[in-house]
C-alpha positions in Angstrom: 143.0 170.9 80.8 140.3 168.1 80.2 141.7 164.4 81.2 140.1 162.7 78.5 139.0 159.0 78.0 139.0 157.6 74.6 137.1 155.0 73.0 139.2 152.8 69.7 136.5 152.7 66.8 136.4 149.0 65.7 134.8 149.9 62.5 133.9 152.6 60.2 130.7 155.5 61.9 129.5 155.6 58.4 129.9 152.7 56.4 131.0 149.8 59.0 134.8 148.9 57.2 137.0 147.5 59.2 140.1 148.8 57.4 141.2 152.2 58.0 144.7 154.1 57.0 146.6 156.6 59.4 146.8 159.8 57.8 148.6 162.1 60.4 148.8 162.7 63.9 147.7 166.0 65.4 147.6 167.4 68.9 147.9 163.3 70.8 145.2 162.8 68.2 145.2 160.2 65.0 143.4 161.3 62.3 142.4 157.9 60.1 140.2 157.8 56.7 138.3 154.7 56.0 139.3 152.4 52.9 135.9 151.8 51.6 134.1 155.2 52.1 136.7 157.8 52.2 135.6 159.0 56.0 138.7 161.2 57.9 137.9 160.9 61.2 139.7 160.6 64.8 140.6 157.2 66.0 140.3 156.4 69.1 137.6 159.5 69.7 136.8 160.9 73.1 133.6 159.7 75.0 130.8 161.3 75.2 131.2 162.4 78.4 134.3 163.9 77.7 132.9 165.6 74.5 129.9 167.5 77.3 133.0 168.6 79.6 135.2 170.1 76.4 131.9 171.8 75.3 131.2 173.2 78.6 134.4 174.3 79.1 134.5 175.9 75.5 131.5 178.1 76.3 132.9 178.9 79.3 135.9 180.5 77.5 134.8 182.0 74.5 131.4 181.5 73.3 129.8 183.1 76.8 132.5 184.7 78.5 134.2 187.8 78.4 135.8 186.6 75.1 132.8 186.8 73.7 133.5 188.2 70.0 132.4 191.6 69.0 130.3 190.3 65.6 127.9 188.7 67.5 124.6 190.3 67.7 125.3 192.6 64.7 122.3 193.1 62.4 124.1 193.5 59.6 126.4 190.5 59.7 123.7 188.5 60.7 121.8 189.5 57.9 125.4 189.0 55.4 125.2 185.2 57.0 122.0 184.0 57.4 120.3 186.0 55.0 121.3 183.8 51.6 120.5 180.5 53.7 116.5 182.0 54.6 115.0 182.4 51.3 115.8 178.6 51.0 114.5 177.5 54.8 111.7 180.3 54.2 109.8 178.5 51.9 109.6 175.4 54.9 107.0 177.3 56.4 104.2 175.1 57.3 104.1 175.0 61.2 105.9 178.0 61.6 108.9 175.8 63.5 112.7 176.1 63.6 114.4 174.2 65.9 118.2 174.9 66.0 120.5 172.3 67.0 124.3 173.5 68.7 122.4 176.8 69.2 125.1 178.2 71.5 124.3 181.6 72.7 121.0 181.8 70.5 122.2 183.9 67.6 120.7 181.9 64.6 117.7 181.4 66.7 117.1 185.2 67.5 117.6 186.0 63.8 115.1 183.4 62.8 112.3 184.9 65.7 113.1 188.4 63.9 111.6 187.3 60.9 108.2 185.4 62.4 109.3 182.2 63.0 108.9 180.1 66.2 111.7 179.0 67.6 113.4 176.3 69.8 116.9 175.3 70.6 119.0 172.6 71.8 122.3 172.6 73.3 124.8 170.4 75.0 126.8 173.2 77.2 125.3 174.2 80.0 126.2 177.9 80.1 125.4 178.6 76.5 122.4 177.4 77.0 121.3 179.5 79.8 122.0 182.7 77.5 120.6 181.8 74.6 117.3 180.9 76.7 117.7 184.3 78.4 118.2 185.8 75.0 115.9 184.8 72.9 113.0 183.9 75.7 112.1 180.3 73.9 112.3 176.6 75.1 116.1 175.9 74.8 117.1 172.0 75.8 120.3 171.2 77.3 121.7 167.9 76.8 122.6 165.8 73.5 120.1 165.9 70.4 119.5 162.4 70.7 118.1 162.4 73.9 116.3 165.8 74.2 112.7 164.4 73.2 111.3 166.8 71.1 107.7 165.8 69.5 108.0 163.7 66.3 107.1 165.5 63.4 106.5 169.0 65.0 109.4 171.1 62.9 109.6 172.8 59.5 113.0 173.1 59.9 116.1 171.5 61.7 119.3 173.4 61.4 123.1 172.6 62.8 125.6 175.5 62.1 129.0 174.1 62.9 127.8 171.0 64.7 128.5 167.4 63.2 132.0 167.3 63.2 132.2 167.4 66.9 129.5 164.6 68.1 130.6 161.5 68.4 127.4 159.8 66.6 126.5 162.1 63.2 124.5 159.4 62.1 121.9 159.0 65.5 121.6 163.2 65.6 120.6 163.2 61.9 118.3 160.5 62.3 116.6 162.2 65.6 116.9 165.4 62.9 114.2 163.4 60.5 112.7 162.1 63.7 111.6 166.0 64.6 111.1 167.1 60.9 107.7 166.9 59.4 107.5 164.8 56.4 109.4 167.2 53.6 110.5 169.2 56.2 114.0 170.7 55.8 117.4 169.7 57.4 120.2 172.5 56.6 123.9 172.1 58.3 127.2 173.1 58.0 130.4 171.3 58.3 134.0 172.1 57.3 135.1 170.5 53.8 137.8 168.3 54.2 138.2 168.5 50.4 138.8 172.5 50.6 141.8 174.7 49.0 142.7 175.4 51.7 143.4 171.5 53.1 145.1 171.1 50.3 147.4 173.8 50.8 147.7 173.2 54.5 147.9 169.6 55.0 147.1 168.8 59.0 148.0 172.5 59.6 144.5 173.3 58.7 143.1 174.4 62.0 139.7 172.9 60.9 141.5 169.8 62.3 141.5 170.3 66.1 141.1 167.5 68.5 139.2 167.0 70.6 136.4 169.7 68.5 136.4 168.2 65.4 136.2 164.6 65.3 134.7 164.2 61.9 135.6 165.4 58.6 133.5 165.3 55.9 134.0 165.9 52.0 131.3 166.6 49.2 130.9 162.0 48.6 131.0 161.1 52.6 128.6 163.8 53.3 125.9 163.1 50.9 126.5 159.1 51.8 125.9 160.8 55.5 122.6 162.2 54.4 121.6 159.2 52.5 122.2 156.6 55.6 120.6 158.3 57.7 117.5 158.8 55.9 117.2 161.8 54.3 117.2 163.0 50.9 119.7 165.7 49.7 118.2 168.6 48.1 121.6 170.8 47.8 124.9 170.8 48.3 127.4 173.8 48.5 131.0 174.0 49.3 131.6 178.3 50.3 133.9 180.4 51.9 137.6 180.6 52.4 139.3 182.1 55.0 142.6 183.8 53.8 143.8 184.7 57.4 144.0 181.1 58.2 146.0 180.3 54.6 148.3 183.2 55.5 149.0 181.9 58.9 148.8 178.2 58.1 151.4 178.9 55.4 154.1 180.5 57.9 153.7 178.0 60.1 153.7 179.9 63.6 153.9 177.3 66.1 151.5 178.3 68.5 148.8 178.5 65.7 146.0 176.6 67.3 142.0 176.2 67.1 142.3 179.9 69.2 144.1 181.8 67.2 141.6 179.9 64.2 138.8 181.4 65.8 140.3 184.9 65.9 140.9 184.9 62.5 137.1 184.2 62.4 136.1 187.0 64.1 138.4 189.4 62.1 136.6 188.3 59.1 133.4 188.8 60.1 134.0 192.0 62.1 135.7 193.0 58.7 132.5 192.1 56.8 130.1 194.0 58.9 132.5 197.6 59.2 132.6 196.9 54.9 128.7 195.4 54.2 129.6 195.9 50.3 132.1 192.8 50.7 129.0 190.2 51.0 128.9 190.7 47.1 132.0 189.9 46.9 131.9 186.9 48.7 128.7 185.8 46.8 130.8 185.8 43.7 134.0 184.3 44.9 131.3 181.4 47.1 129.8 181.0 43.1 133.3 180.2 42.3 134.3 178.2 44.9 131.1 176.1 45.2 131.3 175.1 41.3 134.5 173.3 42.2 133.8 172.0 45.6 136.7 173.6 46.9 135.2 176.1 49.5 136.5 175.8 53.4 132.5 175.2 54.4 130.1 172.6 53.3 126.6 173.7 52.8 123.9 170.9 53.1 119.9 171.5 52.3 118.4 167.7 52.4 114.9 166.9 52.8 112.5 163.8 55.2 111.4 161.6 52.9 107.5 162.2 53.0 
């Protein structure tokens, strides 16, 4: 267990309001949302510091160790994941350069070198790092975003699966994002949707809210006033997926339900998904469905450097 230093937010990350309102209390943490913009965040918020040793230890435990999970690596999945997302980044390609932010062991980025792109990474936990370096055989940075010091202008394409939610500045990585892009180059991330089905079903027993991972939840407006602040220009915007494992168990109630167990009902989807490859058209319809009424577990952002 982390001892953790916290830092009390005087104002707003986002819009700079004062006001907030307590919305619940989960895990010694105080989820708050912010009275002009909407913003659910966690206030007070770990350091930075403490946000590199949770990391660390996080890829020590399951991301590169021995509970590593069986999907990983597997063609198919990959291709059931990634593929939709390509033919979007695909037509990027200028300089022939992806650089993927939060690249963890390097699975986006050895999909993305499969299919003739160059590729670099960047990554705050040490150990991840190594393997995705290993891995893939490109540059891979270890540190924060904001301070790894790629060239200006010297990427097609910026991508952060699964990433904004846990820094403790989304604004100053997005901006270092436009920073590396080319002008028109591409920024896509993910993010969980705080305005899902499945939030509204759950209430704070969504394990997409686990201090001290997820600091920052976003919904379709504060994401797109994210984008917008920060520089960029919002080309698309998807909300997809749903997880029924995590309603299921949500739902009951088990008490010892936590951001674990969440990510082992992950991996049973996915390991599902790639022993059955005829469910990814399934999901495409039920993700049409889902992204129609902004309701899916998983925002999807495609948003473009102003030229």
């Amino acid at each position: 267990m982390i001892d953790m230093d916290f830092i009390k937010r005087e104002y707003c990350p986002l819009c700079g309001e004062k006001e907030n309102r307590l919305l619940f209390e989960k895990e010694g943490a105080s989820y708050v949302r912010c009275s002009r913009c909407g913003l659910v965040h966690t206030n007070p918020a770990p350091t930075p510091e403490n946000l590199k040793k949770v990391a660390d230890e996080w890829a020590e435990k399951h991301h590169a160790g021995k509970h590593r999970t069986k999907w990983e690596g597997n063609p198919e999945l990959r291709e059931i994941i990634y593929g939709p997302r390509m033919w979007r980044i695909d037509q990027y390609r200028y300089l022939n350069r992806i650089l993927d932010v939060g690249c963890s062991t390097g699975e986006f980025l050895d999909y993305a070198k499969s299919r003739g792109w160059e590729v670099a990474g960047c990554e705050l936990a040490d150990h991840t790092a190594r393997i995705a370096r290993e891995r893939v055989g490109c540059e891979v940075r270890c540190g924060p975003f904001e301070e790894s010091g790629f060239d200006e202008a010297s990427f097609d394409v910026v991508t952060m699966w699964d990433v904004i939610e846990h820094l403790y500045d989304p604004i100053a990585a997005l901006k270092e994002a436009w920073r590396t892009l080319r002008p028109g180059g591409l920024l896509v991330l993910n993010t969980p949707n705080y305005d899902s089905l499945s939030r509204r079903l759950l209430g704070k027993r969504w394990e997409a809210l686990c201090p001290p991972r997820h600091l920052f939840m976003f919904g379709p407006a504060t994401i797109r006033r994210l984008v917008a602040l920060s520089g960029g220009k919002m080309v698309a915007l998807r909300a997809v997926d749903i997880n029924p494992l995590d309603i299921v168990t949500g739902t009951v109630g088990r008490k010892n339900y936590g951001f674990d167990a969440r990510q082992r009902n992950i991996s049973r989807v996915k390991e599902t998904m790639a022993r059955y490859p005829g469910l990814a058209t399934a999901r495409s319809w039920v993700n049409t469905l889902l992204s129609a009424t902004r309701l899916g577990d998983v925002l999807e952002v495609y948003a473009e450097r102003a030229p």
